[in-house]
TORPA-4810 file (N, C-alpha, C, O; in nm, 3 decimals):
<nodes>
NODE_1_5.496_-3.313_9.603_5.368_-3.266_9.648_5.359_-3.114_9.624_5.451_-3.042_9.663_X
NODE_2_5.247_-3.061_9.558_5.242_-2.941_9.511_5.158_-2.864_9.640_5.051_-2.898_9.692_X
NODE_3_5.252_-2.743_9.674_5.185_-2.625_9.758_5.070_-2.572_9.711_5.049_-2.537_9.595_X
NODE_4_4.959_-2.565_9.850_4.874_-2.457_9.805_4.905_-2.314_9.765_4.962_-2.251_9.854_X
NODE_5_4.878_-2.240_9.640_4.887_-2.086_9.633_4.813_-1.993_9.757_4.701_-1.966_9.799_X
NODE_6_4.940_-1.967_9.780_4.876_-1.850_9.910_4.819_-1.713_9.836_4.883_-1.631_9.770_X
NODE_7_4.699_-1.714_9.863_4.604_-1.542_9.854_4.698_-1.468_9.888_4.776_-1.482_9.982_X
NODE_8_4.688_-1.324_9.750_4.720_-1.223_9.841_4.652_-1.116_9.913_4.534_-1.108_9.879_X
NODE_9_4.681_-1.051_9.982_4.597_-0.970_10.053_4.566_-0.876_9.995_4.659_-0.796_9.979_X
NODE_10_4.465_-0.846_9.950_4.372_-0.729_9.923_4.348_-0.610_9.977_4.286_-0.638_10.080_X
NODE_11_4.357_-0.511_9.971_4.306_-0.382_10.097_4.141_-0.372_10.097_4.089_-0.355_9.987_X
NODE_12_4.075_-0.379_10.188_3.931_-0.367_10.177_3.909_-0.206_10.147_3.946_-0.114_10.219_X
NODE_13_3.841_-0.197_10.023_3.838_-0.068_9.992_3.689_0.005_10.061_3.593_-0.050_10.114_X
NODE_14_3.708_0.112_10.042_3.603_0.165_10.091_3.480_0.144_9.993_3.482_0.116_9.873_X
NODE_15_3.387_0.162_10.066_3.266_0.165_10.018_3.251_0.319_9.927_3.313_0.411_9.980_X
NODE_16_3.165_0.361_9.779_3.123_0.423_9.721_3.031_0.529_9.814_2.928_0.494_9.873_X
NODE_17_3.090_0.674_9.817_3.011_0.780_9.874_2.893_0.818_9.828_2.912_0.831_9.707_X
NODE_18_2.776_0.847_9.853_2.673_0.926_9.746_2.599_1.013_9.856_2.581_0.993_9.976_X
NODE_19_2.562_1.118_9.772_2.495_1.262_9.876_2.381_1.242_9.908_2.297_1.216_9.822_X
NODE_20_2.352_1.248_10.032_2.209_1.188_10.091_2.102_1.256_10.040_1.991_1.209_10.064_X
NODE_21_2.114_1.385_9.957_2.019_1.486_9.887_2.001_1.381_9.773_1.939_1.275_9.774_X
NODE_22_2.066_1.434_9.685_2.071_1.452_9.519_2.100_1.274_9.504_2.019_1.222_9.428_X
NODE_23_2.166_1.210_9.542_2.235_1.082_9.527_2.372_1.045_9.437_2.412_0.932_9.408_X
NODE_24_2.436_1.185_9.399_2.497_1.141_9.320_2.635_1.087_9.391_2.636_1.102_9.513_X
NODE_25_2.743_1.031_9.336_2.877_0.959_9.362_2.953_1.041_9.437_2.890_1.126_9.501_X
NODE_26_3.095_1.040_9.448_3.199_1.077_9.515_3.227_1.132_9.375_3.257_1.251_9.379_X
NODE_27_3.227_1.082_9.261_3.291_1.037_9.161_3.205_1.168_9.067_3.269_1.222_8.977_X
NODE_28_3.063_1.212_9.092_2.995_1.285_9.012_2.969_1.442_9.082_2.889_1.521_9.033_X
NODE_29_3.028_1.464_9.171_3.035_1.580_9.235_3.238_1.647_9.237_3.341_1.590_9.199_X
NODE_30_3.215_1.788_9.302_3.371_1.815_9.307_3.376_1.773_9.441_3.483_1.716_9.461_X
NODE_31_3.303_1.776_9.548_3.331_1.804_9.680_3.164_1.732_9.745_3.047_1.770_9.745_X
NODE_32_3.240_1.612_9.797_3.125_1.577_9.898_3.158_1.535_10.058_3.226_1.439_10.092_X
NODE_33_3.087_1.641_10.156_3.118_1.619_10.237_3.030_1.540_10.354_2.907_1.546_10.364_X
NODE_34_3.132_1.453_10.456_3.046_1.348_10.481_3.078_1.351_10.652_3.188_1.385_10.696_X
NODE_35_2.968_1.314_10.735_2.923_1.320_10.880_2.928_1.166_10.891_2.856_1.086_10.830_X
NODE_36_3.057_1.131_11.009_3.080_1.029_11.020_2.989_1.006_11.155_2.939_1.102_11.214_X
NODE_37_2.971_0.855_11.203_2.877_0.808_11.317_2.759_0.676_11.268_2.739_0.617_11.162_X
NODE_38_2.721_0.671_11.354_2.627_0.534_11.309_2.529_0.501_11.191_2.503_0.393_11.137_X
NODE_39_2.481_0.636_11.165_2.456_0.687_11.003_2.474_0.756_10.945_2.409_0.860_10.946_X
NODE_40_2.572_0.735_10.864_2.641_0.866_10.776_2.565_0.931_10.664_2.495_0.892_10.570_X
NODE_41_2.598_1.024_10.702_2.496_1.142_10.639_2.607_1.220_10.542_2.716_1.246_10.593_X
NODE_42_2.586_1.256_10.410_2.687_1.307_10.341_2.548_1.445_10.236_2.430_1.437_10.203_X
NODE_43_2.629_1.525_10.226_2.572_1.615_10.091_2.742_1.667_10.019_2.860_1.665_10.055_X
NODE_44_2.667_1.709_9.905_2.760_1.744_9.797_2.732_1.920_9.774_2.637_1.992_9.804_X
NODE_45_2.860_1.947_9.711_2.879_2.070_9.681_2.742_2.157_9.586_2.709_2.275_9.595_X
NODE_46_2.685_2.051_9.501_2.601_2.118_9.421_2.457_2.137_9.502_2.366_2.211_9.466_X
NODE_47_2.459_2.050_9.621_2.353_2.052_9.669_2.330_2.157_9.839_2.232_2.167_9.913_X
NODE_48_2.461_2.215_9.848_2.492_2.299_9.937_2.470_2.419_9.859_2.386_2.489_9.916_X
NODE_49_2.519_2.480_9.733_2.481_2.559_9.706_2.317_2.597_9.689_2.246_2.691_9.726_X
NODE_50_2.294_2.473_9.613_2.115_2.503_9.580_2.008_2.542_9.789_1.908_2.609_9.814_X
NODE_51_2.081_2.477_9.862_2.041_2.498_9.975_2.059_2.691_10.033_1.976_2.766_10.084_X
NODE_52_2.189_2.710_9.999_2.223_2.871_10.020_2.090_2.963_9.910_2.020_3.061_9.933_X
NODE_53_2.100_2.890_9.813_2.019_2.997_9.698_1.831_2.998_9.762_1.751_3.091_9.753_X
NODE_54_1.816_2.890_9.809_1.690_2.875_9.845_1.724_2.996_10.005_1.667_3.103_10.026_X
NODE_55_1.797_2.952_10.064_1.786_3.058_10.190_1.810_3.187_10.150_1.783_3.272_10.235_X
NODE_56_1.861_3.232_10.025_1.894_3.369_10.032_1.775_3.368_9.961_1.693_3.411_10.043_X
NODE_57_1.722_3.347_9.867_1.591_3.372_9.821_1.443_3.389_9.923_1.342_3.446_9.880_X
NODE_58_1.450_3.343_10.032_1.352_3.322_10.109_1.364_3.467_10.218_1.272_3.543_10.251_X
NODE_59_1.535_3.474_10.264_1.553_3.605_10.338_1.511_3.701_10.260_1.435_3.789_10.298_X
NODE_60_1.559_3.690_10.145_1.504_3.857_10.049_1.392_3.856_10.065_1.347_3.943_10.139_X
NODE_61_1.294_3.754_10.002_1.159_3.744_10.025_1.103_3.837_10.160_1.016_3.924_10.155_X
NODE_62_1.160_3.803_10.252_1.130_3.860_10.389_1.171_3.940_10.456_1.137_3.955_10.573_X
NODE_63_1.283_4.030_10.374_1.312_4.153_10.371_1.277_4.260_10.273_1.335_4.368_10.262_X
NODE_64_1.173_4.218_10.202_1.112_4.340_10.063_1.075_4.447_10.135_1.119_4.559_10.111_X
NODE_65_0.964_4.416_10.261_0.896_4.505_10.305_0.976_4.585_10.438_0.925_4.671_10.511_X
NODE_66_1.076_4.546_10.443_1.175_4.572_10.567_1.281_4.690_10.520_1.365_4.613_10.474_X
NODE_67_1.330_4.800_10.500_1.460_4.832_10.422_1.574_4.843_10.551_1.696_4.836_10.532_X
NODE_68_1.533_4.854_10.639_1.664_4.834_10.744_1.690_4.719_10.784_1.802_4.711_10.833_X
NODE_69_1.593_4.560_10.784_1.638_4.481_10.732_1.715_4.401_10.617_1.790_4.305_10.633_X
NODE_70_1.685_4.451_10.518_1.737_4.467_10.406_1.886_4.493_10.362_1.959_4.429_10.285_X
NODE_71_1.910_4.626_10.448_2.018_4.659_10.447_2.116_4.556_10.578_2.219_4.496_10.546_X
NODE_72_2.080_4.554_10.668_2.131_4.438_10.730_2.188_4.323_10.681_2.304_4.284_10.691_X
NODE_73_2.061_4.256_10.607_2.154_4.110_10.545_2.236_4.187_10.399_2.341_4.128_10.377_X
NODE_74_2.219_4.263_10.334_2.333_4.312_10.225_2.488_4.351_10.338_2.598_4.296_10.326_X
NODE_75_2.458_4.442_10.424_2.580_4.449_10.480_2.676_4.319_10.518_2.795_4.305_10.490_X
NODE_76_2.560_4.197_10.615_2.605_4.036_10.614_2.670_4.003_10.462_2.792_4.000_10.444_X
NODE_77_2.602_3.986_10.390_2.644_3.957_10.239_2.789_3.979_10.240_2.868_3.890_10.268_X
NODE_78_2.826_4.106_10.206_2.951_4.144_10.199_3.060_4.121_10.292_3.176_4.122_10.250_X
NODE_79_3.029_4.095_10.435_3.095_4.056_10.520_3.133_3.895_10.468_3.248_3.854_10.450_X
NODE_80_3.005_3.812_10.447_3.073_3.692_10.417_3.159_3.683_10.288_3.255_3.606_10.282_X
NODE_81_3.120_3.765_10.182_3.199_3.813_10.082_3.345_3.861_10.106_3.424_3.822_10.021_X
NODE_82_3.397_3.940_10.209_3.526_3.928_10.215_3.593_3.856_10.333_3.708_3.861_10.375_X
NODE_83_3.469_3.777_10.378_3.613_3.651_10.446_3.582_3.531_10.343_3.614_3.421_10.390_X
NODE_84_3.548_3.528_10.261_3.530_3.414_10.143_3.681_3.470_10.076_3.765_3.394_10.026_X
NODE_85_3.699_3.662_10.091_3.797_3.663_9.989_3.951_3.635_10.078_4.055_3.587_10.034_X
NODE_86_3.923_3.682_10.213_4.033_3.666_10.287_4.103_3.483_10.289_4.220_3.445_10.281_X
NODE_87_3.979_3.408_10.303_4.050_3.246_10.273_4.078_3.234_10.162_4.169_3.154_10.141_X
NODE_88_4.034_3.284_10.077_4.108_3.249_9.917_4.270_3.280_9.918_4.376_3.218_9.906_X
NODE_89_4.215_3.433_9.941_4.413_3.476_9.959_4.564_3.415_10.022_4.684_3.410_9.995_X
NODE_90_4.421_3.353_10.169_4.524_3.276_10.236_4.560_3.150_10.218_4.637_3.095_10.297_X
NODE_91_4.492_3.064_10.076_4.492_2.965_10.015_4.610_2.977_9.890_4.682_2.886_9.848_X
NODE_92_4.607_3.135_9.841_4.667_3.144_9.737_4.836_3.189_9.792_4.941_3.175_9.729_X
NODE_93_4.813_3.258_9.957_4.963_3.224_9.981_5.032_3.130_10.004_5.153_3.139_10.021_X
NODE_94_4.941_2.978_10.011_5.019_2.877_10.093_5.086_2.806_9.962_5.176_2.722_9.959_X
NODE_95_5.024_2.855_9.872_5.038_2.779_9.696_5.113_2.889_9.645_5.149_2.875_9.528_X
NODE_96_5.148_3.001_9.705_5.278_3.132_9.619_5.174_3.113_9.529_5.202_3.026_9.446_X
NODE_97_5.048_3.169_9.514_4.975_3.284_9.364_4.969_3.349_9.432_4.964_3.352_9.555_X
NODE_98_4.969_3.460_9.301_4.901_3.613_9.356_4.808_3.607_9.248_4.831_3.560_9.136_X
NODE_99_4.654_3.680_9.307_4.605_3.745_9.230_4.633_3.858_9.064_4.729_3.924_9.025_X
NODE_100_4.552_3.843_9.032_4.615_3.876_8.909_4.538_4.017_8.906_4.421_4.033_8.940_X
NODE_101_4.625_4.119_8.858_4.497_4.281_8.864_4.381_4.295_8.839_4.311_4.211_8.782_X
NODE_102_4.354_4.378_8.869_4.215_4.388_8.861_4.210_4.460_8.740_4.300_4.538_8.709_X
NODE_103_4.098_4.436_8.660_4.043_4.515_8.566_4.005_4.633_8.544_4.026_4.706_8.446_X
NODE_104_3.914_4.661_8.698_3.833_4.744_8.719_3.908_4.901_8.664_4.024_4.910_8.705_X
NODE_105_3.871_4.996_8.599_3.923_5.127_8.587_3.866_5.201_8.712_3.764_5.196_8.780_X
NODE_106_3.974_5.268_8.712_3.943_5.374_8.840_3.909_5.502_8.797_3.996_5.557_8.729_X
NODE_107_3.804_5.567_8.820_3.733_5.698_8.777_3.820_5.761_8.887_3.813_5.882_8.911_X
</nodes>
């Protein structure tokens, strides 16, 4: 009497990510990040940036006529500019790089 073939077990894979903006994949972005809970809500890297460019475009907008506003969000700017550079560094110590010199000539 011949045995039934026993199934093997499969891993249930996950379901395919896509960015609740743009729609694209897991697979068509570098970085999509996703809000877990009863409806998951995900955006992607390309669509976080286009979101920053629209807000910094809209603040300038509304700082033309302002110059001590103005100068305010440029000072912000740069602030987020060097803790953007401070996590890099501290990304590039956990991986042993160093930065590579700078170009810049010094007058």
């Amino acid at each position: 009497m011949d045995e039934p073939k026993k199934r093997r077990r499969t891993k249930k894979q996950a379901p395919d990510l896509h960015c609740s903006f743009c729609d694209k994949s897991q697979y068509e972005v570098r970085k999509l990040i996703a809000r877990d809970g009863d409806n998951q809500i995900t955006i992607c890297d390309e669509c976080i940036d286009m979101c920053i460019g629209i807000i910094n475009d809209q603040s300038l907008a509304e700082f033309k006529d302002s110059p001590k506003a103005l100068f305010d969000y440029i000072v912000r700017q740069h602030e987020c500019i060097g803790q953007a550079r401070d996590r890099a560094n501290k990304a590039m110590d956990l991986l042993n790089i160093s930065m590579p010199p700078s170009t810049d000539s010094q007058h």
